[in-house]
C-alpha positions in Angstrom: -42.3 24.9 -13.7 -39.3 26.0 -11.5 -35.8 26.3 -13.2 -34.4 23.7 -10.3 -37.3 21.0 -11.4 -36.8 21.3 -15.1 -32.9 20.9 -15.0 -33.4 18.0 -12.8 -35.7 17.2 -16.0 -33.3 17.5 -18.5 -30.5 15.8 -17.0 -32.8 12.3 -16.1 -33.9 12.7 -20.1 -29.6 13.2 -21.3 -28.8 10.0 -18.8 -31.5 7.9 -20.5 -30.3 8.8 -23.7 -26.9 7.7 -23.0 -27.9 4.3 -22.9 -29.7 4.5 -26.2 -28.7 2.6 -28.8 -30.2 5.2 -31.4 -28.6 8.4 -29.9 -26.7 9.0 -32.2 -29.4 8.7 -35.4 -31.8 10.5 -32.9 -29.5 13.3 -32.8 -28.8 13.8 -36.1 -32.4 13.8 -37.2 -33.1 16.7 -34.5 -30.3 18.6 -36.1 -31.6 18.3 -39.5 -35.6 18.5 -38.5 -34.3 22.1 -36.9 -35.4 20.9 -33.2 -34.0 23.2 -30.7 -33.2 26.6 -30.4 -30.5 28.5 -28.0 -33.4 29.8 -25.9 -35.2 26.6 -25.9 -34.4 24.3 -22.3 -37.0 21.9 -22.8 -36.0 20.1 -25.3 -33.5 16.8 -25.2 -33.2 14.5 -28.2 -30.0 12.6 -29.0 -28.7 13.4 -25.8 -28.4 17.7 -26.4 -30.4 20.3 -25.1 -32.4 22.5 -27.6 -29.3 25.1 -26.8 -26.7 22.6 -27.7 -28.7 21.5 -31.0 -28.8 24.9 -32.2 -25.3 25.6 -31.3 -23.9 22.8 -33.7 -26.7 23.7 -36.3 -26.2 27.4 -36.6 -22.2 27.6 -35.5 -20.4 24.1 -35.7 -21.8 22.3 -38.3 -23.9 24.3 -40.5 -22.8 23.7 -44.0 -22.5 19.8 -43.1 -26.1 19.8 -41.8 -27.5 22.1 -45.1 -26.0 19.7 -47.1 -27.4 16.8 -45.1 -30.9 18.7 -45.4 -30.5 18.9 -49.0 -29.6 15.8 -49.8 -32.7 14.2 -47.6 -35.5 16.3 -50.1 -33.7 15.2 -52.9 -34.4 11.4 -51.5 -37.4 12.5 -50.4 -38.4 13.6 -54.3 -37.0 10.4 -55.6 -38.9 8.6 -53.3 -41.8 10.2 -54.6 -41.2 9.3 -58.2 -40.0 6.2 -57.3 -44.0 5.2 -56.0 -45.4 7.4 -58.9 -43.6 4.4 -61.8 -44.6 1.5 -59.6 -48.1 2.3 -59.1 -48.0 3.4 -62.8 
């Protein structure tokens, strides 16, 4: 696809997401699912290019977002355990 046609692309995808009332929960699950990379211009969720999302995930926010990461698998395990006792 030519460069002119995917930026025109990406920008129709960051306006829609600026009216969305989930942007901002959208963008902090595609920081914490890893989406995006700084080579990747195909990508928009929350409103951020794959280059922005991996900019705040490797350089601006990284400890936040490990923690974040962390902290969801822990859930995740309780959740687990949680349906393991009912069904029990």
């Amino acid at each position: 696809m030519p460069p002119v046609i995917r930026a025109a692309q990406r920008e129709a995808a960051r306006q829609l997401c600026a009216g969305c009332p989930v942007r901002p929960a959208c963008e902090e699950l595609a920081l914490r699912d890893g989406k995006g990379t700084r080579a990747d211009d195909g990508v928009v969720r929350g409103g951020r290019t794959g280059q922005e999302l991996a900019i705040t995930r490797e350089i601006r926010q990284p400890a936040r977002l490990a923690a974040a990461v962390t902290a969801d698998h822990l859930a995740s395990g309780s959740e687990d355990r949680i349906n393991l006792r009912i069904a029990a």
